[in-house]
N, C-alpha and C positions, 0 to 999 in steps of 0.2 A: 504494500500500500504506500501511495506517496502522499505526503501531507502536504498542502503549499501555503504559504501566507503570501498575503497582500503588500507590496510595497508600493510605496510611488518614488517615479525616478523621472530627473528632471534631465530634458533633452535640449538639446541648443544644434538647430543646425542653420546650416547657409543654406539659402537662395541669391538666384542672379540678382541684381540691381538693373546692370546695363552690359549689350555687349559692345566691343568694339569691332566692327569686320577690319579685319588682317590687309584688306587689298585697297577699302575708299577710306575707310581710318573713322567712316562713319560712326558714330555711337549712337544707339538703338537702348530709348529707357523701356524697362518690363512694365511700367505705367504705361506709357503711351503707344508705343509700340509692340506691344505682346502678339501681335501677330507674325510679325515681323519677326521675333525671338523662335517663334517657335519654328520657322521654316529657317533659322542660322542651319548654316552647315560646320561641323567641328571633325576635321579631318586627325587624326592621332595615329601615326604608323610609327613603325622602328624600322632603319636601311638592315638587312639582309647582309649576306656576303658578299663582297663587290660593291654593292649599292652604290649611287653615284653620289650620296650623303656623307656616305663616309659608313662601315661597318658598326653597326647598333647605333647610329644615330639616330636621336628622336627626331620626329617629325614631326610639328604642330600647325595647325590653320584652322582660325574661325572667321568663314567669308560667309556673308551674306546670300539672300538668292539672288538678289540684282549681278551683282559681283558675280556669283556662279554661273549667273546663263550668259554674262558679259565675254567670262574668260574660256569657257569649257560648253557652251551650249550649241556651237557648230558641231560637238561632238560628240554628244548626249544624245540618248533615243529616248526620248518621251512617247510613253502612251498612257492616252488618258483611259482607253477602256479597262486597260486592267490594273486592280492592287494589287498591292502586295499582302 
């Protein structure tokens, strides 16, 4: 048999505020723009061997969707009929 008692435990976490995209340097507040926050894109890889990064180099980018279809959207296949 397990017996449990009740505690209360107090939790502190973070939320965004604002982000910045990486590429227009724009800044996007979670008030105003919450739309906008939710479609950020946050890229996080590590370079492979070889990589042209440098070997376990980290890799970081948070670009906007303007930015993303500005930079990469000639090469992106969008379809709208299906989700994911």
């Amino acid at each position: 048999m397990i017996k449990y008692e009740t505690e209360v435990i107090e939790v502190t976490e973070e939320s965004p505020k604002s982000i910045i995209c990486d590429v227009c340097k724009k800044e996007f507040d979670n008030d105003k723009n919450f739309m906008d926050i939710q479609e950020f894109h946050h890229i996080r890889l590590q370079g492979g061997y070889g990589s042209v990064f440098g070997d376990g180099a980290k890799i970081e980018c948070d670009i906007c969707q303007g930015c993303l279809k500005k930079v990469l959207g000639e090469y992106l296949i969008v379809d709208q009929e299906e989700c994911f």
